[in-house]
N, C-alpha and C positions, 0 to 999 in steps of 0.2 A: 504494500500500500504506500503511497507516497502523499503526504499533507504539504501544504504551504496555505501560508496567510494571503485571507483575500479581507483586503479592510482590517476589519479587526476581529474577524470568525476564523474560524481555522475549516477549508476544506480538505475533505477526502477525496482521495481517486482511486480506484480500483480497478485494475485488469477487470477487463470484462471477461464476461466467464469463457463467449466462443473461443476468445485469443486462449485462457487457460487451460481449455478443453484440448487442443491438439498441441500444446507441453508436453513434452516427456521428459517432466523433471525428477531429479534423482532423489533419493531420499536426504532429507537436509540442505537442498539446494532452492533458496528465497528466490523472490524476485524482488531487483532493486530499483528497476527503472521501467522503465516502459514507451514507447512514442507507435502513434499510427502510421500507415505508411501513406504512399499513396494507392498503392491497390486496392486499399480497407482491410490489412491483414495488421501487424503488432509484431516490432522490434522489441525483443526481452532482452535486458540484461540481468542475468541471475548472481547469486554469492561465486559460482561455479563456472558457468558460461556466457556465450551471446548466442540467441537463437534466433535465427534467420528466417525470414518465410520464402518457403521456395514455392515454384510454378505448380507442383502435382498437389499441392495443397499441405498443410501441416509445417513442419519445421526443420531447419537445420540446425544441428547444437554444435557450437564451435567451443572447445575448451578453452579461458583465458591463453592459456598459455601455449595453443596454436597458432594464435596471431601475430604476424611477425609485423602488421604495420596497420595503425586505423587511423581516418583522417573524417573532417567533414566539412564540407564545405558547399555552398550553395544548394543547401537544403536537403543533399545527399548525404549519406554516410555511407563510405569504402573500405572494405576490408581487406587485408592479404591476407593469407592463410601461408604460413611455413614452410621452407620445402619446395620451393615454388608447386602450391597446392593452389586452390579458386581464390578468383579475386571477387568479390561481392560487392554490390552499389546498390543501394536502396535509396528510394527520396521517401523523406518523411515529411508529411506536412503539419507536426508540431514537434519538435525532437525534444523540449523538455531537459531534464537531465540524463539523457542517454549518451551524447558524448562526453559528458566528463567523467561518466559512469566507465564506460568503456578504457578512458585513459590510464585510469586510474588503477583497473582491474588490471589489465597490461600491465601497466609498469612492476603494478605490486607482483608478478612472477617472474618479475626478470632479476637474478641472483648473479650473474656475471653477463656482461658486454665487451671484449677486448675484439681491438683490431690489430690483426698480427702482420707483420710482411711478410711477405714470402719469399726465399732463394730466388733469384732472376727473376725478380718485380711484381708486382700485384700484391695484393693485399687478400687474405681472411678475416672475415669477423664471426668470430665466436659467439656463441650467446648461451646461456645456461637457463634453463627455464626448470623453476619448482609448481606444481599443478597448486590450484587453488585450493586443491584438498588436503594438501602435504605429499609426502612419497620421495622418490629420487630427483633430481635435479636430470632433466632432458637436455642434452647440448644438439646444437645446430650448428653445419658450417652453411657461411655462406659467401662466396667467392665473388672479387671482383668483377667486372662485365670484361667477357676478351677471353676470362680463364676457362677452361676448360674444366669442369669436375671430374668428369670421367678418369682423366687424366691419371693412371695408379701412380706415378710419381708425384704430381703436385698432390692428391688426398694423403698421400703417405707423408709428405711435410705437414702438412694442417692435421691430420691426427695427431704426429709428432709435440706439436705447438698445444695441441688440446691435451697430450700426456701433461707436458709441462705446466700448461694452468692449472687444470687438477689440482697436480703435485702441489702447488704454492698455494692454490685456496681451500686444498684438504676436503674440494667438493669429489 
Protein backbone atom coordinates (compact mmCIF):
# COMPACT_ATOMS: atom_id res chain seq x y z
CA UNK A 1 0.00 0.00 0.00
CA UNK A 2 1.52 3.31 -0.51
CA UNK A 3 -0.02 6.69 1.42
CA UNK A 4 0.98 10.31 0.83
CA UNK A 5 -0.64 13.47 2.14
CA UNK A 6 -3.37 15.02 0.05
CA UNK A 7 -4.19 18.59 2.07
CA UNK A 8 -4.07 17.43 5.21
CA UNK A 9 -5.96 13.65 5.10
CA UNK A 10 -3.73 11.09 4.55
CA UNK A 11 -4.75 8.92 1.39
CA UNK A 12 -4.47 5.31 0.49
CA UNK A 13 -3.74 3.47 -2.62
CA UNK A 14 -3.94 0.08 -3.27
CA UNK A 15 -2.98 -2.21 -6.07
CA UNK A 16 -5.82 -3.18 -7.56
CA UNK A 17 -6.62 -6.43 -7.18
CA UNK A 18 -6.68 -7.47 -11.29
CA UNK A 19 -2.90 -6.11 -11.25
CA UNK A 20 -2.57 -8.46 -7.82
CA UNK A 21 -4.36 -11.26 -9.36
CA UNK A 22 -1.76 -12.26 -12.18
CA UNK A 23 1.43 -11.63 -9.38
CA UNK A 24 3.33 -14.45 -8.70
CA UNK A 25 4.60 -13.21 -5.80
CA UNK A 26 6.98 -15.33 -3.59
CA UNK A 27 6.30 -15.93 -0.06
CA UNK A 28 7.55 -12.73 1.81
CA UNK A 29 7.83 -10.68 -1.18
CA UNK A 30 5.78 -6.83 -0.57
CA UNK A 31 4.82 -4.63 -2.95
CA UNK A 32 6.43 -1.24 -2.68
CA UNK A 33 5.43 0.80 -5.42
CA UNK A 34 3.22 0.45 -8.16
CA UNK A 35 2.55 2.80 -11.58
CA UNK A 36 -0.01 2.05 -14.56
CA UNK A 37 1.12 1.65 -17.62
CA UNK A 38 -0.03 2.65 -20.69
CA UNK A 39 -1.65 -0.51 -21.90
CA UNK A 40 -3.90 -0.49 -18.49
CA UNK A 41 -1.68 -3.28 -17.10
CA UNK A 42 0.73 -2.24 -13.55
CA UNK A 43 4.55 -1.99 -13.07
CA UNK A 44 5.27 -3.67 -9.44
CA UNK A 45 8.05 -3.18 -7.66
CA UNK A 46 8.28 -5.68 -4.86
CA UNK A 47 10.84 -6.11 -1.48
CA UNK A 48 12.25 -8.91 -4.19
CA UNK A 49 11.71 -7.85 -7.74
CA UNK A 50 10.35 -5.61 -10.79
CA UNK A 51 7.46 -7.21 -12.52
CA UNK A 52 6.99 -6.42 -15.98
CA UNK A 53 3.68 -6.81 -17.89
CA UNK A 54 4.21 -8.80 -20.97
CA UNK A 55 2.06 -9.07 -24.29
CA UNK A 56 0.60 -12.81 -23.56
CA UNK A 57 -0.88 -11.37 -20.42
CA UNK A 58 0.37 -11.77 -16.79
CA UNK A 59 3.93 -10.82 -15.68
CA UNK A 60 7.51 -10.91 -15.90
CA UNK A 61 9.44 -11.17 -12.40
CA UNK A 62 12.82 -9.74 -12.85
CA UNK A 63 15.02 -10.21 -9.64
CA UNK A 64 16.71 -6.82 -8.38
CA UNK A 65 19.80 -8.17 -8.99
CA UNK A 66 19.33 -9.01 -12.68
CA UNK A 67 19.28 -5.66 -13.63
CA UNK A 68 22.28 -4.54 -14.95
CA UNK A 69 20.81 -0.86 -15.95
CA UNK A 70 17.37 1.20 -15.40
CA UNK A 71 16.65 4.50 -16.56
CA UNK A 72 13.44 6.70 -17.08
CA UNK A 73 12.91 9.01 -18.98
CA UNK A 74 10.06 10.68 -20.97
CA UNK A 75 7.45 8.82 -19.34
CA UNK A 76 9.16 5.59 -20.19
CA UNK A 77 10.86 3.20 -17.90
CA UNK A 78 13.84 0.97 -19.56
CA UNK A 79 15.20 -1.92 -18.23
CA UNK A 80 18.40 -4.01 -19.13
CA UNK A 81 18.45 -7.30 -17.89
CA UNK A 82 22.23 -8.82 -17.32
CA UNK A 83 24.08 -11.00 -19.51
CA UNK A 84 23.08 -9.11 -22.33
CA UNK A 85 19.49 -10.72 -21.45
CA UNK A 86 15.85 -8.38 -22.67
CA UNK A 87 16.00 -5.00 -22.64
CA UNK A 88 12.30 -3.63 -21.49
CA UNK A 89 10.52 -0.05 -22.13
CA UNK A 90 7.32 0.58 -20.70
CA UNK A 91 5.57 4.14 -20.72
CA UNK A 92 3.73 4.67 -17.70
CA UNK A 93 1.39 7.25 -17.47
CA UNK A 94 1.62 8.09 -13.66
CA UNK A 95 5.03 6.44 -12.58
CA UNK A 96 4.74 7.78 -8.88
CA UNK A 97 7.49 6.26 -6.90
CA UNK A 98 8.52 3.50 -9.14
CA UNK A 99 11.70 4.88 -10.23
CA UNK A 100 13.37 5.77 -7.21
CA UNK A 101 11.82 2.47 -6.08
CA UNK A 102 13.77 0.68 -8.66
CA UNK A 103 17.09 2.67 -8.17
CA UNK A 104 17.28 2.04 -5.08
CA UNK A 105 16.59 -1.78 -5.12
CA UNK A 106 19.44 -1.98 -7.63
CA UNK A 107 21.89 -0.32 -6.11
CA UNK A 108 21.04 -1.88 -2.65
CA UNK A 109 22.42 -5.43 -4.50
CA UNK A 110 25.28 -4.35 -5.84
CA UNK A 111 28.37 -5.60 -3.29
CA UNK A 112 31.25 -4.95 -5.66
CA UNK A 113 31.71 -2.77 -9.05
CA UNK A 114 35.54 -2.71 -10.36
CA UNK A 115 36.66 -1.91 -13.64
CA UNK A 116 39.70 -3.82 -14.60
CA UNK A 117 42.14 -3.59 -17.80
CA UNK A 118 42.99 -5.92 -19.52
CA UNK A 119 46.46 -7.24 -21.05
CA UNK A 120 46.52 -5.52 -24.66
CA UNK A 121 43.72 -2.96 -23.87
CA UNK A 122 40.14 -2.89 -23.14
CA UNK A 123 38.79 -2.98 -20.02
CA UNK A 124 36.35 -5.52 -17.61
CA UNK A 125 33.81 -4.45 -15.33
CA UNK A 126 33.09 -6.60 -12.61
CA UNK A 127 30.07 -6.51 -10.78
CA UNK A 128 29.04 -8.62 -7.61
CA UNK A 129 25.47 -8.83 -7.03
CA UNK A 130 23.81 -10.26 -3.46
CA UNK A 131 19.97 -11.25 -4.20
CA UNK A 132 17.44 -9.24 -2.22
CA UNK A 133 16.86 -12.26 -0.20
CA UNK A 134 20.42 -12.83 0.87
CA UNK A 135 22.49 -16.15 -0.50
CA UNK A 136 25.99 -15.94 -2.43
CA UNK A 137 27.04 -12.97 -4.10
CA UNK A 138 26.42 -13.60 -8.27
CA UNK A 139 29.43 -11.93 -10.38
CA UNK A 140 29.13 -10.61 -13.88
CA UNK A 141 31.71 -9.94 -16.57
CA UNK A 142 31.08 -7.43 -18.76
CA UNK A 143 33.48 -6.48 -21.57
CA UNK A 144 34.24 -3.40 -23.31
CA UNK A 145 32.57 -2.98 -26.88
CA UNK A 146 35.27 -4.40 -29.65
CA UNK A 147 36.19 -7.23 -27.11
CA UNK A 148 35.31 -10.39 -27.96
CA UNK A 149 33.97 -12.80 -24.80
CA UNK A 150 34.13 -15.69 -26.45
CA UNK A 151 37.44 -15.00 -26.75
CA UNK A 152 39.04 -18.33 -24.16
CA UNK A 153 42.18 -16.04 -23.72
CA UNK A 154 40.68 -12.72 -22.96
CA UNK A 155 37.79 -14.63 -20.37
CA UNK A 156 40.71 -16.46 -18.97
CA UNK A 157 42.23 -12.94 -17.84
CA UNK A 158 38.92 -11.50 -16.59
CA UNK A 159 38.38 -14.66 -14.56
CA UNK A 160 41.94 -14.22 -13.48
CA UNK A 161 41.18 -10.52 -12.40
CA UNK A 162 37.77 -11.88 -10.62
CA UNK A 163 40.09 -14.61 -8.76
CA UNK A 164 41.87 -11.70 -7.52
CA UNK A 165 38.87 -9.55 -6.40
CA UNK A 166 37.47 -12.31 -4.51
CA UNK A 167 40.62 -12.82 -2.84
CA UNK A 168 40.97 -9.17 -1.53
CA UNK A 169 37.13 -8.62 -0.77
CA UNK A 170 36.85 -12.32 0.85
CA UNK A 171 33.50 -12.31 -1.30
Amino acid sequence: MIAYRVGMRLSRHRLPASARDVLALERGERVLAFAPTRGGSHVVATSTALHLPVVSGGTARIPWERIEQASWRDGRLRVQEILGGPEHEIGLTDAGSVPETVRERVTSTVVVNHQAPLPGGGSVRIAGRRPATGGEVRWSLQFDAGADPSDPGLRAQAEQILTELRERTGL
